[in-house]
C-alpha positions as CSV (number, residue, x, y, z in Angstrom):
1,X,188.0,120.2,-2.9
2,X,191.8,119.9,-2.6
3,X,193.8,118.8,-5.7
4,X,196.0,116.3,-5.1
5,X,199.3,116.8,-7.6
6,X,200.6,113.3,-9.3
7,X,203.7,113.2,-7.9
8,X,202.4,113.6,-4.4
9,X,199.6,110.3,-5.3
10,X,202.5,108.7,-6.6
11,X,204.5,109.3,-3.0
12,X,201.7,108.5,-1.0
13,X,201.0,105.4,-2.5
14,X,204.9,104.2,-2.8
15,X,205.2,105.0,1.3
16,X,201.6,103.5,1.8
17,X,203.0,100.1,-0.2
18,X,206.6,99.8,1.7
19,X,204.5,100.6,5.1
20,X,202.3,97.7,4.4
21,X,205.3,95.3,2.9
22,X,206.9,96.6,6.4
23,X,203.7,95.3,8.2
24,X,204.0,92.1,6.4
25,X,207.0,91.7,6.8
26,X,207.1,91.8,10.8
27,X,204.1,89.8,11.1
28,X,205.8,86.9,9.1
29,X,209.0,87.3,10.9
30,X,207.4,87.0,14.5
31,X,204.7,84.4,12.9
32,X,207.2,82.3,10.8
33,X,208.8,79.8,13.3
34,X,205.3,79.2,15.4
35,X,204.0,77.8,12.3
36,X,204.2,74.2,10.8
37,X,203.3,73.4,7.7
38,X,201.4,70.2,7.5
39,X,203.7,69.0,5.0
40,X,206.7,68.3,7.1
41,X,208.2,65.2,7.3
42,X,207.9,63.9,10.7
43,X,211.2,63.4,12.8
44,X,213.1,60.8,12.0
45,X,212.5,57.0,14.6
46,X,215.0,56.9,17.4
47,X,218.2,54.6,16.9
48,X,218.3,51.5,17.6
49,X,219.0,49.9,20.7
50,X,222.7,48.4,19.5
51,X,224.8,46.1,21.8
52,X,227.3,47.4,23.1
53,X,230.8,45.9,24.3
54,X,230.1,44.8,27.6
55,X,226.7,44.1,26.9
56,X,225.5,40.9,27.5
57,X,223.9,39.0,24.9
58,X,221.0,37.4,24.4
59,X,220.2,33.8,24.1
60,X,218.0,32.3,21.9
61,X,216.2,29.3,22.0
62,X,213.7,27.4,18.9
63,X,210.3,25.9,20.4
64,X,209.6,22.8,18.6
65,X,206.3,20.7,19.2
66,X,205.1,18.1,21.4
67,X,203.7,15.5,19.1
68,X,202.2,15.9,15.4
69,X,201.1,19.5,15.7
70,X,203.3,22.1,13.2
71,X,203.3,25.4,16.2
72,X,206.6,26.4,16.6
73,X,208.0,29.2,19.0
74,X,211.0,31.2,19.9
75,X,212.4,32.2,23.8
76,X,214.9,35.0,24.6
77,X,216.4,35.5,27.3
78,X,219.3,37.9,29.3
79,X,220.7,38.6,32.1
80,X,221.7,42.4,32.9
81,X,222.0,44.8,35.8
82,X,220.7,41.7,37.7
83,X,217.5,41.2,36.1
84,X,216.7,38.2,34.3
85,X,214.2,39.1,31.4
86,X,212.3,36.1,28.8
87,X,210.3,37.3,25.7
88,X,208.3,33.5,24.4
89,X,206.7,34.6,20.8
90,X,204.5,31.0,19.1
91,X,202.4,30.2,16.3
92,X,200.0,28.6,18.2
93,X,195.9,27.9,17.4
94,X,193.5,30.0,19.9
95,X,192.8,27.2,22.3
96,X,190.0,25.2,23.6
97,X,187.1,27.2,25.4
98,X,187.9,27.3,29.1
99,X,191.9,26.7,28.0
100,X,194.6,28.8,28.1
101,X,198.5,28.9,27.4
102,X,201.1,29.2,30.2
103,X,205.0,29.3,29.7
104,X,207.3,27.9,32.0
105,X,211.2,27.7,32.6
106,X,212.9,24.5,33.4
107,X,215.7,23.2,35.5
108,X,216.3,19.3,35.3
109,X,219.3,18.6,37.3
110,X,219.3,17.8,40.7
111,X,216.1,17.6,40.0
112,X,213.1,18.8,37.8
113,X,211.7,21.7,39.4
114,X,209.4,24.3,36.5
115,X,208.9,28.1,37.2
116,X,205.6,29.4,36.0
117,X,206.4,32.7,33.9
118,X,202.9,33.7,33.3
119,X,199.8,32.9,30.7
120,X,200.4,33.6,26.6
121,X,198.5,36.4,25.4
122,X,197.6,36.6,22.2
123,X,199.2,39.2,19.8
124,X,198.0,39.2,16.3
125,X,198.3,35.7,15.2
126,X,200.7,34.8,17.7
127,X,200.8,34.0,21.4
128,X,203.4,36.0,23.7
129,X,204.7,36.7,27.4
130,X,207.5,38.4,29.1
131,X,209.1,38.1,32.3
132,X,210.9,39.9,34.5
133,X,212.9,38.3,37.9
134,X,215.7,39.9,39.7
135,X,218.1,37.7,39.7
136,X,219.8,35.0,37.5
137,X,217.8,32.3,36.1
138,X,220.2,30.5,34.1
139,X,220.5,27.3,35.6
140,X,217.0,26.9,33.9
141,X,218.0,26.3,30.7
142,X,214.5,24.6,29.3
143,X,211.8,26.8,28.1
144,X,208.4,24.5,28.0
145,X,204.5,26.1,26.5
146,X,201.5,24.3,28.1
147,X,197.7,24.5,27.7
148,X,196.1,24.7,30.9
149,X,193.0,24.0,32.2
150,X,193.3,24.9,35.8
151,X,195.3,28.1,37.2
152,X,197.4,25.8,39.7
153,X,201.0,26.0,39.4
154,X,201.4,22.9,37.8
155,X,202.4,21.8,34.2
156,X,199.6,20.3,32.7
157,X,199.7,19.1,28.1
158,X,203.1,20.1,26.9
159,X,202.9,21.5,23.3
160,X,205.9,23.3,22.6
161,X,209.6,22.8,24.1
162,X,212.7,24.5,23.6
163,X,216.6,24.6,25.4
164,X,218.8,27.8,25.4
C-alpha cells in the first residue's frame, strides 16, 4: 500500500475542490439565463391606447328608458380610417323566453329610416354589441335598444333611447 504524504492529500483535495467549483461554475453560467424562477413578476400590461392629435374622438351618448323601467345604457361611437365603429353597453333584465335584444341606429330627417346593428349579448350583468361599417354613419345620430320577438328587420318595443 502506497502512503500518501499530508501535503500531497491536502493538494489533491484543494485541486479536486476548485475543479468541481470550476464544474459548477460553468454549468450555472450556461444554465443561468434559460432558467426562470417562478417568482418573477410577470411583465408589465401594454400602454394604453391614448389619443393622439389627429385622432378623432369618440362620441358618447346616455341611453335612458322607454317608460317606468330604471335600465339605462351607454353608445360610442367613431369614425376613423373610414370605418364607423359603435360599442352599446346596458343594464338591462335577461328577457322574456323566446325574446331577445337588438340595437339599432337612427336617422330622422328626411325621414326616419333605422339600421339594425345586431342582437345584445349578454356580458356579465350587462347586455352589449359592437359594430363595424365602412363608411360614415353620422347622419344617424339616434341610438335606440329593442326587445324583439321576431328576427325581421323591423323595430319592434323600444326600451332604451339615446342621441350622440
Amino acid at each position: 500500500m502506497r502512503k500518501i504524504l499530508p501535503e500531497k492529500n491536502l493538494l489533491i483535495i484543494l485541486l479536486g475542490s476548485l475543479f468541481a467549483l470550476l464544474v459548477v461554475s460553468v454549468g450555472l453560467f450556461f444554465a443561468g439565463p434559460q432558467q426562470k424562477s417562478s417568482l418573477q413578476t410577470p411583465p408589465p400590461p401594454p400602454p394604453a391606447i391614448t389619443q393622439t392629435e389627429n385622432s378623432p374622438t369618440p362620441q358618447m351618448a346616455t341611453l335612458k328608458p322607454i317608460g317606468k323601467s330604471t335600465d339605462s345604457g351607454t353608445a360610442t361611437r367613431v369614425f376613423v380610417n373610414d370605418q364607423f365603429l359603435l360599442a352599446v353597453t346596458a343594464q338591462l333584465p335577461d328577457p322574456p323566453q323566446g325574446k331577445f335584444y337588438q340595437g339599432w341606429l337612427v336617422k330622422k330627417t328626411p325621414k326616419s329610416e333605422f339600421l339594425l346593428t345586431g342582437k345584445m349579448n349578454k356580458a356579465g350583468s350587462n347586455y352589449s354589441l359592437t359594430y363595424t361599417q365602412t363608411g360614415d354613419l353620422s347622419s344617424y345620430p339616434g341610438v335606440v335598444v329593442t326587445l324583439e320577438q321576431k328576427d325581421d328587420q323591423k323595430p319592434e318595443t323600444h326600451v332604451l333611447e339615446g342621441s350622440f
